[in-house]
C-alpha positions in Angstrom: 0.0 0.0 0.0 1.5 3.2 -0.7 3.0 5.1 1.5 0.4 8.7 1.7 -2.1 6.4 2.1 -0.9 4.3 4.7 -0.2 7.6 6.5 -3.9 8.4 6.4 -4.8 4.8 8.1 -2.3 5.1 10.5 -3.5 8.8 11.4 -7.6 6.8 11.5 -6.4 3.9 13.9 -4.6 6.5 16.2 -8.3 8.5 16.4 -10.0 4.9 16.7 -7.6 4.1 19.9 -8.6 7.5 21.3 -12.4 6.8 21.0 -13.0 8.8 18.0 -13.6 6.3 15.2 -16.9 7.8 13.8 -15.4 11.4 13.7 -14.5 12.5 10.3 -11.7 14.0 9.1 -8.8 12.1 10.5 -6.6 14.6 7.9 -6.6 18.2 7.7 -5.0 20.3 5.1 -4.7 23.9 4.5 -4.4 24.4 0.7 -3.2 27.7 -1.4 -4.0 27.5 -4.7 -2.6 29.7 -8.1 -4.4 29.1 -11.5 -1.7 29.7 -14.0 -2.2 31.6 -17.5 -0.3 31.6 -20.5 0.3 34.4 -22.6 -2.7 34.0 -24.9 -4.9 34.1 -22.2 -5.9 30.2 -21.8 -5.5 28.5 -18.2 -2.0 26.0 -18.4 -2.6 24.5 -14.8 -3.4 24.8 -11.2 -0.6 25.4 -8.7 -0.9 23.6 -4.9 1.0 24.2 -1.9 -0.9 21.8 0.8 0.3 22.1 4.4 -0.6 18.7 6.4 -1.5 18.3 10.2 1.0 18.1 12.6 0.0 14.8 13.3 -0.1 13.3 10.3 3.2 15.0 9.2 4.4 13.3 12.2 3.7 9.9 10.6 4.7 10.7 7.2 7.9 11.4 8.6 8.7 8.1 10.4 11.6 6.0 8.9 13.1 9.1 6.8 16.5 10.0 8.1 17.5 13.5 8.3 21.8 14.6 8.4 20.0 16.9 10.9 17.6 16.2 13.4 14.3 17.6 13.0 15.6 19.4 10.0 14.7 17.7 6.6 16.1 18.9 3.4 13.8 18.9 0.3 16.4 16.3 -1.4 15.5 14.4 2.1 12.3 14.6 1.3 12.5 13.8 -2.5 11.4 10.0 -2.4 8.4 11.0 -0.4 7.0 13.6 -2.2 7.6 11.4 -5.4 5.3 8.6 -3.4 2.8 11.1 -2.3 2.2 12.8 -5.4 2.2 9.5 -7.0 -0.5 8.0 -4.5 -2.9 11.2 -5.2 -3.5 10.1 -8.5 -6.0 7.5 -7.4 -8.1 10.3 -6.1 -8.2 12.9 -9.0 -5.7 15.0 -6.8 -8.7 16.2 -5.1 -9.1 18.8 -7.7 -11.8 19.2 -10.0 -12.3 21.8 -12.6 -15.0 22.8 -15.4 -14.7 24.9 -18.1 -17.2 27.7 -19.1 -20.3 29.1 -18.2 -23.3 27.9 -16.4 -25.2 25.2 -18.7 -22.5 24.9 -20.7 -19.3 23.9 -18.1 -17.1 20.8 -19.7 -14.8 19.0 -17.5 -11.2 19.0 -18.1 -8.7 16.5 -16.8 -5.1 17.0 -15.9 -1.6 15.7 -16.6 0.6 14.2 -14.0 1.9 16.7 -11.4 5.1 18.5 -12.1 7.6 20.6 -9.9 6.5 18.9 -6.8 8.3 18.9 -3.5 8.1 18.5 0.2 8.8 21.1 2.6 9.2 21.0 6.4 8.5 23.8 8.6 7.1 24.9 12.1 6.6 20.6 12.5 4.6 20.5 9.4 4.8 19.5 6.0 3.9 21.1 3.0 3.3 19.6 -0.3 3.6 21.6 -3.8 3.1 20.9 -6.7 1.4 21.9 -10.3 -1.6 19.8 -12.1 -1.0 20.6 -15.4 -3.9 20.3 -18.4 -4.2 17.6 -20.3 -4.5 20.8 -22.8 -4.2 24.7 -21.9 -8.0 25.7 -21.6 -9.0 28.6 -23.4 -12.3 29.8 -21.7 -13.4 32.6 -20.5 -14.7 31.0 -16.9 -13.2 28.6 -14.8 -15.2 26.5 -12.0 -12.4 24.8 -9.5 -13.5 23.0 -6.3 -10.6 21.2 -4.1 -12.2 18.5 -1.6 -11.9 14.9 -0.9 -15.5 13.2 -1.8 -15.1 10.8 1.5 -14.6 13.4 3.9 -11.5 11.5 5.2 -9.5 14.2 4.7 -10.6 18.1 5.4 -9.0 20.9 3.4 -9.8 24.4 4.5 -8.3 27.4 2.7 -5.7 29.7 3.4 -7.1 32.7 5.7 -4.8 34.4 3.8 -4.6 34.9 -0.3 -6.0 31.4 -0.6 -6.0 32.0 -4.3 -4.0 33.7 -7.2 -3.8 34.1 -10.4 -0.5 34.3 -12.3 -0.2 35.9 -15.8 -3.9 36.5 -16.0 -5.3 39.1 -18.2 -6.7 42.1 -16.6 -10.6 41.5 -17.2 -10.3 38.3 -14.9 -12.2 38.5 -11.6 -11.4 35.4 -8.5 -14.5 34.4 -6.3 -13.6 32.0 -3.5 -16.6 30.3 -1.6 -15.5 28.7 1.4 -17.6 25.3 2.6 -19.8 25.7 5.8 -18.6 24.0 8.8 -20.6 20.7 8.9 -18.2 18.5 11.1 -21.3 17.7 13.7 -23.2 16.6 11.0 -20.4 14.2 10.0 -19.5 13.1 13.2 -23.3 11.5 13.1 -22.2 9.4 10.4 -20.1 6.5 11.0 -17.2 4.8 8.8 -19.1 2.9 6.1 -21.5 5.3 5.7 -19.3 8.3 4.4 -17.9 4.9 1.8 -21.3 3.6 0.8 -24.8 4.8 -0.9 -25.4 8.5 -1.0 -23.1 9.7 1.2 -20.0 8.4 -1.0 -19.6 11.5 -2.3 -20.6 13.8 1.3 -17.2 15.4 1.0 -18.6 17.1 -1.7 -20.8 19.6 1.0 -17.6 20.8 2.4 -15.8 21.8 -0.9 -13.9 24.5 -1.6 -15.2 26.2 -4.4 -13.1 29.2 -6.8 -14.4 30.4 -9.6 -12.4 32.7 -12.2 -14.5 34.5 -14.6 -12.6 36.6 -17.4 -15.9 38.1 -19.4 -14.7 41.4 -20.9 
């Protein structure tokens, strides 16, 4: 099994020892996002720095040694950040965009990651990495949400410039919706229900939604 996710079943058996198996998440991530542009104006890729718990960076860390202690170089880090990237693919990335306007919105698909690394910092690890299109998308509105379908794992936004865009034109307006905070609700529900029937997909409730519009 590869290594992310066995990190996120090690993080769900700690939370089962302490009593907590039907809470949902067991992984929380706060995500910055840029949407990248080309200089014709279409939409190349989506660029992801995703900073992990400290406890689940605490077991994605175990068995990787470090020249110094507590200190982890991104060449250290190189093999997992290949393995985690890698493991993501399984789940779309948990990013999911559509192309143009309301009624009309096509979905586009992405390339695997490129640039990616691992960063450590203040006991936390950051992922980044870009999700290139399969082709650049020339449209004139974007629709980009960024959750995990399950719920295992909870991304929240950056309080801070969540979102950017780089090299977009100047007509372009950002619009981030942030999800509601339904973790009672999803505490209710226990483990097979978030992976069976209609709740399958209850992640979707808490996504984070940004749309780019670019209508002159």
């Amino acid at each position: 099994m590869r290594r992310l996710i066995q990190c996120f079943f090690a993080v769900a058996m700690l939370a089962v020892t302490a009593g907590a198996a039907q809470a949902h998440p067991h992984v929380w991530i706060v995500a910055k996002s840029e949407v990248i542009y080309a200089p014709d104006g279409s939409i190349t890729g989506i660029r992801h720095a995703w900073t992990f718990d400290d406890m689940f960076s605490t077991y994605a860390l175990q068995g990787i040694e470090s020249k110094t202690k507590g200190v982890y170089t991104r060449d250290e880090l190189k093999p997992l950040a290949q393995t985690n990237v890698e493991s993501l693919k399984e789940y779309a990335f948990f990013t999911f965009a559509k192309a143009g306007g309301a009624g009309s919105q096509k979905k586009e698909k992405f390339n695997d990651p490129i640039d990616y690394y691992l960063e450590y910092k203040d006991s936390a690890l950051t992922l980044h990495f870009t999700l290139p299109f399969k082709a650049p998308v020339k449209t004139s509105a974007l629709a980009l949400e960024v959750f995990d379908p399950s719920y295992f794992i909870d991304f929240q936004l950056n309080e801070k410039d969540p979102v950017t865009l780089v090299g977009a034109p100047a007509t372009c307006k950002l619009t981030v919706q942030r999800p509601t905070d339904g973790s009672a609700q999803a505490q209710k529900l226990n483990e097979d229900t978030f992976l069976n029937g209609d709740n399958s997909n209850y992640g979707a409730m808490f996504a984070n939604k940004i749309s780019v519009d670019c209508a002159p």
